[in-house]
C-alpha positions in Angstrom: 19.0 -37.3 -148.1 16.5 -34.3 -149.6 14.0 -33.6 -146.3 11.9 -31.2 -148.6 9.8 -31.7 -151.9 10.7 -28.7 -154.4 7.9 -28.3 -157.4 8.2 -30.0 -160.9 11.8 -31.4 -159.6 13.0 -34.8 -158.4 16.1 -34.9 -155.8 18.7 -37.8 -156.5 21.0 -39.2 -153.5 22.4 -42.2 -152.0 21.0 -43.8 -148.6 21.7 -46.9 -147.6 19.2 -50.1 -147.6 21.4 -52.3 -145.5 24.5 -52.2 -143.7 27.2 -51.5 -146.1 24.5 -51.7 -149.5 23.7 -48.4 -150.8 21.6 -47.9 -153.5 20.0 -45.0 -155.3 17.4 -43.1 -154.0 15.1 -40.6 -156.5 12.6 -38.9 -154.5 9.4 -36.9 -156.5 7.5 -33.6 -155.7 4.9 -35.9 -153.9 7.3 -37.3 -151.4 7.4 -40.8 -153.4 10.8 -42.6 -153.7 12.3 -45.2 -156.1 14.8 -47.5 -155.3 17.3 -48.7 -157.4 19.1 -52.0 -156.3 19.1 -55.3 -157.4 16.5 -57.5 -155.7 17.4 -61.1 -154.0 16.6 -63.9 -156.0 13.0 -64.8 -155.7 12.5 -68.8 -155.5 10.5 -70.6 -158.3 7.6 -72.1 -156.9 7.5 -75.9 -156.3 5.0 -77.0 -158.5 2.3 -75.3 -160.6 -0.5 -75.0 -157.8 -2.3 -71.7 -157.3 -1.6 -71.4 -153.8 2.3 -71.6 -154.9 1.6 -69.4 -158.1 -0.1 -66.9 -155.6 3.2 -67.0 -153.1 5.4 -66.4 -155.9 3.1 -63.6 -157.4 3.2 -62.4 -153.6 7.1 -61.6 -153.5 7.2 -59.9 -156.9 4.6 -58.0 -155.9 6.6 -57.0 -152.2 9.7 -56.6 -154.7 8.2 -53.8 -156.2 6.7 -52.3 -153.7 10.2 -51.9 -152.3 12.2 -50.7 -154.7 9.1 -48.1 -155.0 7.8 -49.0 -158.1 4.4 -50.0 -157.1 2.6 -48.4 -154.2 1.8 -50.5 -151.0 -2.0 -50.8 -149.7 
């Protein structure tokens, strides 16, 4: 895996994300890196409540920021 940012460039390579599950790795000039794997199923809420729409909302949102796609608080 790239250990240095180069200018107006992106670095592509192949790191594992769990024992024997590689995925693709494309790191930025600013150090960010996107992830590209397919995510585990994410279960459908048991009825329409808000506190269930909010869990649901909840692990798409942890989804993305994983595969680096949306940036973590």
């Amino acid at each position: 895996a790239p250990t240095a940012d180069v200018a107006d460039q992106i670095s592509i390579h192949v790191e594992d994300i769990a024992a024997g599950h590689a995925a693709l790795h494309i790191r930025n000039e600013n150090s960010t890196i996107v992830k590209l794997y397919q995510q585990a199923h994410i279960t459908d809420a048991p009825g329409d409540t808000a506190a269930n729409n909010a869990t649901t909302i909840n692990a798409i949102l942890t989804a993305l920021e994983n595969n680096g796609l949306l940036a973590s608080a």
